[in-house]
N, C-alpha and C positions, 0 to 999 in steps of 0.2 A: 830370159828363160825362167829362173825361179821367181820372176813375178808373177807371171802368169801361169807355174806351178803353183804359187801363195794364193792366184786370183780365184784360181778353178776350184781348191779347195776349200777358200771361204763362201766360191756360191755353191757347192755343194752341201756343208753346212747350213747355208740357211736355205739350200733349196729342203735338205734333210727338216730343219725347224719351221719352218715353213707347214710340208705336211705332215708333221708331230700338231702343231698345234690347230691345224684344221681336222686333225682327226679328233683332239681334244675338244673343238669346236662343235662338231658334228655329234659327237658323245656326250656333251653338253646340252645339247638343245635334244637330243632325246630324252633324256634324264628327263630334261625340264618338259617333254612332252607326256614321260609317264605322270609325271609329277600331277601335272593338268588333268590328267585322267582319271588319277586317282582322287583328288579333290573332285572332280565334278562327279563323281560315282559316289565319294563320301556326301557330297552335297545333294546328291539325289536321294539320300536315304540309308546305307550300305555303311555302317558306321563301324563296321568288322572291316571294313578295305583297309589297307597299309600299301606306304610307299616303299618299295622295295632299293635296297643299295647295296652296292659292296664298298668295302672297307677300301679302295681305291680308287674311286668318282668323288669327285670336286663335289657333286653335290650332297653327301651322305652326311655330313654334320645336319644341312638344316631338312631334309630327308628322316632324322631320326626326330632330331625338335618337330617337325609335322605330325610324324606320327604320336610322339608322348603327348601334342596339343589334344591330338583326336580323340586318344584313349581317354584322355582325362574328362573329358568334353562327354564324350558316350558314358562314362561313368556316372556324371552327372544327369542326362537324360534318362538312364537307366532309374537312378534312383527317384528321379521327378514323376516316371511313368509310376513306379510301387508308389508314391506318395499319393498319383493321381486317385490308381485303384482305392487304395486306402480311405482317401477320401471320400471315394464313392460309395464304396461299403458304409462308410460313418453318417453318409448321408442320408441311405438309404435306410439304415438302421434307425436312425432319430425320427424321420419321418415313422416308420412302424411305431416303433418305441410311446411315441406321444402321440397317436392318432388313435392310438387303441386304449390307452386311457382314458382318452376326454372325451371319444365316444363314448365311453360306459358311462363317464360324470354323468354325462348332456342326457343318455337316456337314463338314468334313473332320476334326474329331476324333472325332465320333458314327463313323467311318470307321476312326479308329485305334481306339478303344476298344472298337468289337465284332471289332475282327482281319480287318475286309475284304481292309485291304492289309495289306501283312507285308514284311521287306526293305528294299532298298532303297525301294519306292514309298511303305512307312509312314514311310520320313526325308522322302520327298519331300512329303508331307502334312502334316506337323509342319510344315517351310519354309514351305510356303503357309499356313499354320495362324499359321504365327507374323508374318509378314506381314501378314496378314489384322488380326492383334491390333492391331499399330503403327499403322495406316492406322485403323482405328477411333481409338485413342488421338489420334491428329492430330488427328480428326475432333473429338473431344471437347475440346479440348486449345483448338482453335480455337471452340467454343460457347463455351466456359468463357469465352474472353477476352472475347469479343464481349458474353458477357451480365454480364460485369464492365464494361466500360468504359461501358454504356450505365446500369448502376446508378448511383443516387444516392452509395454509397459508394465508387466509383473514386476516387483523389487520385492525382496524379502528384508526384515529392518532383526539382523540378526546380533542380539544381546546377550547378556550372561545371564541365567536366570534359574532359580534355586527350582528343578524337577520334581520333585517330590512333592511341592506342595502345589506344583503347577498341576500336574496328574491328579490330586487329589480334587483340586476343583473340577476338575474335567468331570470326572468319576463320580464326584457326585449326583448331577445330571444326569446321569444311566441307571442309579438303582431302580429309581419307578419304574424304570422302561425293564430293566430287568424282570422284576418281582410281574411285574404286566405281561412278561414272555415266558412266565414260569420256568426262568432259567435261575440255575444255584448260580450263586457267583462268590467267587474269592478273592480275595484284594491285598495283597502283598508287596508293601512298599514303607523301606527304613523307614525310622522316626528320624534317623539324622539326616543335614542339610548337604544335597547332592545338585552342583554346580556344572552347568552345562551353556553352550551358544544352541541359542534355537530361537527363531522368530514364533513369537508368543500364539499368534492365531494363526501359523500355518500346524507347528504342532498340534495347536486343537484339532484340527481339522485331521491330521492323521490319525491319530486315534481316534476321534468321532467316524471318519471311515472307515477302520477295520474294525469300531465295535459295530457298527449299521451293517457291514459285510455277515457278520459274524450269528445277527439279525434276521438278514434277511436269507441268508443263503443257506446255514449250517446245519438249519434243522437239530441244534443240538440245546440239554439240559444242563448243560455243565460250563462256566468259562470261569478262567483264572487268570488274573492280571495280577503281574507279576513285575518290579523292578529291582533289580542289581547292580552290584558296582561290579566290574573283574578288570584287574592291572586296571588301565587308564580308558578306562569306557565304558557307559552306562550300558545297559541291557533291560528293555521294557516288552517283555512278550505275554501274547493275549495266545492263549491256550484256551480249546473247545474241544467238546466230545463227539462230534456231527458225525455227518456222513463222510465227511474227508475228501481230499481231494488223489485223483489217479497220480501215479508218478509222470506221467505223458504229458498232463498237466500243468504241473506243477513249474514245467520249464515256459512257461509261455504265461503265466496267469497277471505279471505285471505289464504284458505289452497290451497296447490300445483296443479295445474292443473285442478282446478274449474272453471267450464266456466256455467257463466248463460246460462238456456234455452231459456231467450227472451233476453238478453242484448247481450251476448258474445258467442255466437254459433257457428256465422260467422266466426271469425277472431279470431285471436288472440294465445298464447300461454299456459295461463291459470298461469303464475306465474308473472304477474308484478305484480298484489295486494301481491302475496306471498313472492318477495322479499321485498315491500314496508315494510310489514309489521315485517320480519326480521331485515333490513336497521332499521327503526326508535326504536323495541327493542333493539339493540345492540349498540345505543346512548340512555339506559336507559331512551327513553321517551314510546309513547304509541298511538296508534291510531283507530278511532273507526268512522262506517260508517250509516249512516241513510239514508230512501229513501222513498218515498212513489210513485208507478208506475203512471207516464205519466205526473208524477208532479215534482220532485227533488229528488235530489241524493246527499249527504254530507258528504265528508267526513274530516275529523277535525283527524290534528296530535297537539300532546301535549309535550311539553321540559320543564323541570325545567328552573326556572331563575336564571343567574346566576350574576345578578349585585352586 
């Protein structure tokens, strides 16, 4: 008699376990049919879908790992799409950019070469003709860097190297172009020897871009270059009298093909601040721009010292 007391309540038990775990069975393979659903909706496009769980289904651990795969994943897509635009814009820019130049070369010498002008106007063609070439060359000159520094084979060869007199070579190569821009210019840098890391011709190249900025954009009579020591870091800012730039501005003017709507509209390619501003992070310094319109424009790179 209590055996088959003992019998009746062990297959009650597993008749009980039995449908416990066919109901587990069956909530199981729903899980795993949303699951399905939601991956082929996410695979259709729908990269907002999420697999939904509660914190007591067998499936919600990898239920949660699916979804952090997804976000991350559409994160990624997201950012590849703003790159694509981006790059379209830059494409599209460069194509204007150099089309409109080199048509102007091509017809003022297609001008000289059939004998339109003649005299003095065929020198005056040539000038503009020759102009025309440089300002191309810039143009190109600054693609080149741009699409170097953002290559996998850029390296910068960063060594100790005395600032002062480094700038000062630099600096002398701009006075003719100065006195030629009928701009004043001031030149403010120790006579003592101020020790810094910097890769020798990417620094040129920053400064040569923000005095060419400074050139071609500012419309101003006045600039002062200016170097400092304070606590443990050098200070090199290039101060002008121009027309300055908006504060709206000012928060965007180092990102890629950002051109002011009152400074840089005209001219320009929209990445010298953008390389500048890569150049001077990738010798671990930093640089940072202030302006107030029709009054100055400042901007100031920073280097550790390395004396």
């Amino acid at each position: 008699m209590i055996l088959d007391v003992t019998l009746g309540i062990i297959l009650c038990f597993a008749l009980l376990f039995g449908i416990s775990c066919m109901a587990k069975l069956i909530g199981v393979k729903r899980q795993l049919q949303d699951m399905t659903d939601a991956l082929n909706d996410i695979e259709a496009g729908n990269g907002n879908r999420r697999i939904l769980a509660t914190g007591n289904e067998l499936t919600v651990d990898i239920s949660y790992k699916i979804n952090e795969i997804v976000y991350h994943y559409e994160e990624q897509f997201s950012k590849l799409r703003v790159a694509d635009e981006t790059n379209r814009q830059f494409m599209t820019s460069l194509s204007h950019d150099v089309r409109t130049p080199l048509t102007t070369l091509i017809g003022y010498l297609d001008a000289v070469h059939r004998g339109v002008v003649t005299g003095q106007e065929r020198e005056d063609y040539l000038e503009i003709a020759r102009r025309r070439a440089y300002d191309l060359k810039g143009y190109i000159d600054v693609l080149f860097d741009w699409f170097k520094l953002n290559s996998s084979e850029f390296s910068l060869y960063i060594q100790r190297v005395e600032l002062a007199e480094l700038t000062r070579d630099i600096l002398k190569d701009w006075i003719p172009i100065f006195e030629e821009n009928h701009l004043v210019y001031e030149i403010e840098i120790p006579e003592r020897p101020l020790y810094t890391k910097v890769d020798l011709d990417g620094y040129a190249r920053i400064v040569n871009n923000l005095l060419q900025n400074v050139i071609a954009h500012s419309q101003a009579t006045q600039i002062k270059i200016e170097m400092t020591q304070k606590e443990k870091e050098f200070e090199i800012s290039i101060t002008d009298n121009g027309i300055g730039i908006e504060k709206a501005d000012l928060l965007h003017i180092f990102e890629r093909l950002y051109k002011c709507d009152k400074g840089r509209s005209g001219k320009g390619s929209g990445l010298g601040l953008s390389i500048v501003r890569q150049m001077v992070e990738k010798m671990n310094g930093r640089i940072t721009a202030r302006s107030e319109p029709d009054k100055y424009t400042i901007f100031t790179i920073f280097f550790s010292s390395a004396n």
